[in-house]
ZADREN-39098 format. One line per field, with one value per residue (C-alpha): residue number from 0; residue in three letters; x, y, z negated. Coordinates in steps of 0.05 Angstrom, whole numbers, padded with zeros to 5 digits. Layout:
N
pos <- c(NUM; ...)
code <- c(ALA; ...)
px <- c(X; ...)
py <- c(Y; ...)
pz <- c(Z; ...)
//
This chain:
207
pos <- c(0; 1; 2; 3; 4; 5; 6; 7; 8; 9; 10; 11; 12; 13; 14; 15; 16; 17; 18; 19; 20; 21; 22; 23; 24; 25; 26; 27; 28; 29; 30; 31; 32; 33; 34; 35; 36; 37; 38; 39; 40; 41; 42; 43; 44; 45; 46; 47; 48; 49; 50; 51; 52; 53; 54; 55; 56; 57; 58; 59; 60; 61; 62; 63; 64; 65; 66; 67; 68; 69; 70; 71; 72; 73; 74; 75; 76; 77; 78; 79; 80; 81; 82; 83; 84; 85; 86; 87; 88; 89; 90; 91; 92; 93; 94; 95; 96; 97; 98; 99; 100; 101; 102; 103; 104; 105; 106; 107; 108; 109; 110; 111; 112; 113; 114; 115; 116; 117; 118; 119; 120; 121; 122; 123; 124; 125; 126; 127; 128; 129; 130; 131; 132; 133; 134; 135; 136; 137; 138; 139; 140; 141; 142; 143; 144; 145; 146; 147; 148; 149; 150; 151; 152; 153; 154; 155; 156; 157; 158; 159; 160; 161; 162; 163; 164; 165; 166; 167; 168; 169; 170; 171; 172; 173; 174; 175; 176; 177; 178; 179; 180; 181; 182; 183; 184; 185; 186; 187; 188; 189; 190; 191; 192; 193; 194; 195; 196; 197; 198; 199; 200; 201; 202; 203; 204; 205; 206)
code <- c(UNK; UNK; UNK; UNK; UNK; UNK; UNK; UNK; UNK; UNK; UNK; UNK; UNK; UNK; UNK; UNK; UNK; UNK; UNK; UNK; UNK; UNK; UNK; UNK; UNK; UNK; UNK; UNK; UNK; UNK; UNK; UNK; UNK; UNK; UNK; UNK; UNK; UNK; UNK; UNK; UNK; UNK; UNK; UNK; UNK; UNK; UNK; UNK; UNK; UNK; UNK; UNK; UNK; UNK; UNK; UNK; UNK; UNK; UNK; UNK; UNK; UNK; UNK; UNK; UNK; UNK; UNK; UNK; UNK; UNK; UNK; UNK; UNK; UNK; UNK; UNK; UNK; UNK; UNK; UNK; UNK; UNK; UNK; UNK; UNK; UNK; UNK; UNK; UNK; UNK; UNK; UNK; UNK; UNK; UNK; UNK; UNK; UNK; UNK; UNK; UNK; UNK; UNK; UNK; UNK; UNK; UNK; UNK; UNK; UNK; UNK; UNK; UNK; UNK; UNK; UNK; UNK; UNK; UNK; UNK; UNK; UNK; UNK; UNK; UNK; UNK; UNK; UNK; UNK; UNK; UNK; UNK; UNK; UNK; UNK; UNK; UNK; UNK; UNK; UNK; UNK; UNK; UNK; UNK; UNK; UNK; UNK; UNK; UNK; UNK; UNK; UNK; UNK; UNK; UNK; UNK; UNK; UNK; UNK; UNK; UNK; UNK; UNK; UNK; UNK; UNK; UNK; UNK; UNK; UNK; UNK; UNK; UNK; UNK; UNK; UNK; UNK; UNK; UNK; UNK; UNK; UNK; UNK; UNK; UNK; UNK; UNK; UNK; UNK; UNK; UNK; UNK; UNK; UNK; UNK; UNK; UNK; UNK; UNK; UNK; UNK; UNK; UNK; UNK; UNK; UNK; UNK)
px <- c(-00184; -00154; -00093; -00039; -00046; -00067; 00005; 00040; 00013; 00035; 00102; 00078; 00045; 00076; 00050; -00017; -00054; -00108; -00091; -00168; -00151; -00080; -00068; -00041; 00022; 00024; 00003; 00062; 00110; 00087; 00090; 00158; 00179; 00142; 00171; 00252; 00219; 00188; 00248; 00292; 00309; 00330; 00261; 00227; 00249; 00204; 00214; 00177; 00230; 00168; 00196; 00160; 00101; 00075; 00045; 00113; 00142; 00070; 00057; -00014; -00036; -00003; -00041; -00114; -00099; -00080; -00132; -00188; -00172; -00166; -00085; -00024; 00036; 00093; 00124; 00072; 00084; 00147; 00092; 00055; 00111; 00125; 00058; 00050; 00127; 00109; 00038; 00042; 00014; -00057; -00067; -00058; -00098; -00090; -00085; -00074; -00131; -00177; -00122; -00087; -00136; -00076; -00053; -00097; -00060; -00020; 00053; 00107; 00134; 00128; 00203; 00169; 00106; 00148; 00196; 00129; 00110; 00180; 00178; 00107; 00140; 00205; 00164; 00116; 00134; 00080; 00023; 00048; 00050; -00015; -00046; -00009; -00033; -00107; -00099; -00065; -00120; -00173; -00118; -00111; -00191; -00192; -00145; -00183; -00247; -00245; -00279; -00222; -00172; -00205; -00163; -00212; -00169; -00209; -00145; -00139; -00104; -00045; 00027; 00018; -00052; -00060; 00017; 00013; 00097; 00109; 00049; 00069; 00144; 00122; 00073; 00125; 00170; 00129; 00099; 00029; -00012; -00040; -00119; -00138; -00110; -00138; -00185; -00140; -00091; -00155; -00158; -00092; -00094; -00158; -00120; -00050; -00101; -00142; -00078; -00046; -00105; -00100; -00032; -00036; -00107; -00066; -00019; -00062; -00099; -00022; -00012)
py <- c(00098; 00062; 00012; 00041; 00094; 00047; 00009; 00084; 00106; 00049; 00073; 00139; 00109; 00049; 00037; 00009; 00045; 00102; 00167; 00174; 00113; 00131; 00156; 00222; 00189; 00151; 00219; 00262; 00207; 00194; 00279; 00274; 00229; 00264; 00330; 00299; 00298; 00363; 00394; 00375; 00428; 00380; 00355; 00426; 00446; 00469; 00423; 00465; 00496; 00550; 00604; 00654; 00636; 00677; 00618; 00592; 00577; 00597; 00526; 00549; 00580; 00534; 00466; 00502; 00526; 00462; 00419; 00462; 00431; 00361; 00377; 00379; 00416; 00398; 00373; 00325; 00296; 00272; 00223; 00211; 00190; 00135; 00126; 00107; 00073; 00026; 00053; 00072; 00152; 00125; 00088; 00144; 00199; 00253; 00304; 00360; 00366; 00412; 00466; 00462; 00437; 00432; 00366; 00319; 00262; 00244; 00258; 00209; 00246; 00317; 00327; 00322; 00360; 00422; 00403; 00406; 00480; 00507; 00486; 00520; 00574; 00582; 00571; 00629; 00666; 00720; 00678; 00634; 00692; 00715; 00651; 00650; 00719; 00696; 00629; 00666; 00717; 00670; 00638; 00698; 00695; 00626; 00633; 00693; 00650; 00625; 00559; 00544; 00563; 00517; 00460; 00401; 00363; 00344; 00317; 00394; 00363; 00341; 00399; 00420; 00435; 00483; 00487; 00465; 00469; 00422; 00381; 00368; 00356; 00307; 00265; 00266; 00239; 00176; 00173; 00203; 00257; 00317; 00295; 00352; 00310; 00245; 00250; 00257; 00199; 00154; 00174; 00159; 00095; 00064; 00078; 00046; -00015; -00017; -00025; -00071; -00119; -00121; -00146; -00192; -00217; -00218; -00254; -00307; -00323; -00323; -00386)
pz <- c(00403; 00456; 00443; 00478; 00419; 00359; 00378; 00377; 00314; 00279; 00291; 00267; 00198; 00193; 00116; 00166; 00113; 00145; 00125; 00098; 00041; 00026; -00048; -00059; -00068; -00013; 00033; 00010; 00017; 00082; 00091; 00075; 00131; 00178; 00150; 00175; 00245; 00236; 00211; 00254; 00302; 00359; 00351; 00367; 00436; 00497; 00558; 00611; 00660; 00676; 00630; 00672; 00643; 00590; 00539; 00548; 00475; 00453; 00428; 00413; 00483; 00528; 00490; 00485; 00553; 00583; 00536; 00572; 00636; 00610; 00624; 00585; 00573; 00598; 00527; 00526; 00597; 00569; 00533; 00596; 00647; 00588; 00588; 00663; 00681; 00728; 00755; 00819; 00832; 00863; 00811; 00746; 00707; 00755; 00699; 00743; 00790; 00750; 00736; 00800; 00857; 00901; 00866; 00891; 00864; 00807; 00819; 00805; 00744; 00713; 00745; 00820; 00796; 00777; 00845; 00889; 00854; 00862; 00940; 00952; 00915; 00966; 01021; 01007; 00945; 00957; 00955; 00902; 00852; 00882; 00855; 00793; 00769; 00795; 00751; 00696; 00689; 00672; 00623; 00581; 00574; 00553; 00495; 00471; 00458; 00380; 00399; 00451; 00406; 00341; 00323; 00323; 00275; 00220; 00175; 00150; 00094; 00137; 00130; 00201; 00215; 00257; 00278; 00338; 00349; 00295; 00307; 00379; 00364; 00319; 00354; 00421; 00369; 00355; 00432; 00413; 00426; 00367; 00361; 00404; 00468; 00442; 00502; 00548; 00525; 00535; 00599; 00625; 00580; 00620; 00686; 00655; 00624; 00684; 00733; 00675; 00676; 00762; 00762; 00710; 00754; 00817; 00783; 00757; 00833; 00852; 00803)
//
């Protein structure tokens, strides 16, 4: 696990004790807090403006879909721009190559990715869709495979396994990402750490 998380999920179980090695006690306490962020309504919308797209509000869809591609949804890129203030676009996790081959580098923000679609869009509509129904073809096929769809979470213990709406509200809550995106938070965390540990060296031969 890579620090940028370990500091975040302090915030997230902030008794420091691992879920594994907590009491039974100590678990439903800690359920209960995590149930107020669950709960809360304000806590459970859908951020992508792409309400065309048929996973959207289909929590479950739209993460397998986007973990198969070593992407993320667009409620989770909330996470990432956090994630990467201050790194320039050369210098990020481009999580977007693999699903759209078009982005060749990381944008500045999930605001000028969805910008940079909705221009190619307006500027020819007709092949845009084309491409969409192409992409969204092999989409549908990837949901329907069982070992796609499998949360890999092994804490099947925890009140939202497998709900993939509340788990996601709740780790965008505390700055994380569900276990299923672990991967991909370590990732963008060796490009943040990586740039991180180049200024502070630049920095240093400066002094």
């Amino acid at each position: 696990m890579n620090p940028i998380l370990s500091e975040a999920l302090k915030e997230m179980n902030p008794t420091g004790i691992p879920w594994d090695e907590m009491t039974e006690d100590q678990k439903e306490a800690q359920r209960r807090e995590w149930d107020k962020v669950a709960g809360d309504r304000k806590n459970l919308y859908c951020s992508c403006p792409r309400t065309f797209c048929e996973n959207n509000h289909n929590c479950r869809f739209c993460i397998a879909t986007h973990r198969s591609y070593g992407s993320l949804p667009d409620c989770l890129r909330i996470v990432e721009d956090r994630m990467n203030e201050g790194v320039p676009p050369e210098k990020r996790h481009n999580i977007h190559k693999k699903m759209n081959p078009n982005q060749t580098t990381a944008p500045t923000s999930r605001e000028a990715y969805h910008n940079g679609i909705a221009a190619a869009v307006e500027a020819n509509p007709e092949e845009a869709w084309e491409a969409h129904y192409k992409r969204a073809k092999v989409w549908h096929d990837l949901v329907r495979d069982p070992d796609v769809m499998k949360c890999p979470c092994a804490k099947t213990d925890c009140r939202f396994h497998s709900n993939c709406t509340k788990c996601i509200a709740l780790h965008r809550y505390y700055n994380t990402f569900p276990k299923c995106c672990e991967q991909i938070h370590d990732n963008i965390a060796a490009c943040v750490l990586a740039y991180r540990a180049e200024q502070a060296g630049e920095t240093k031969a400066a002094d």
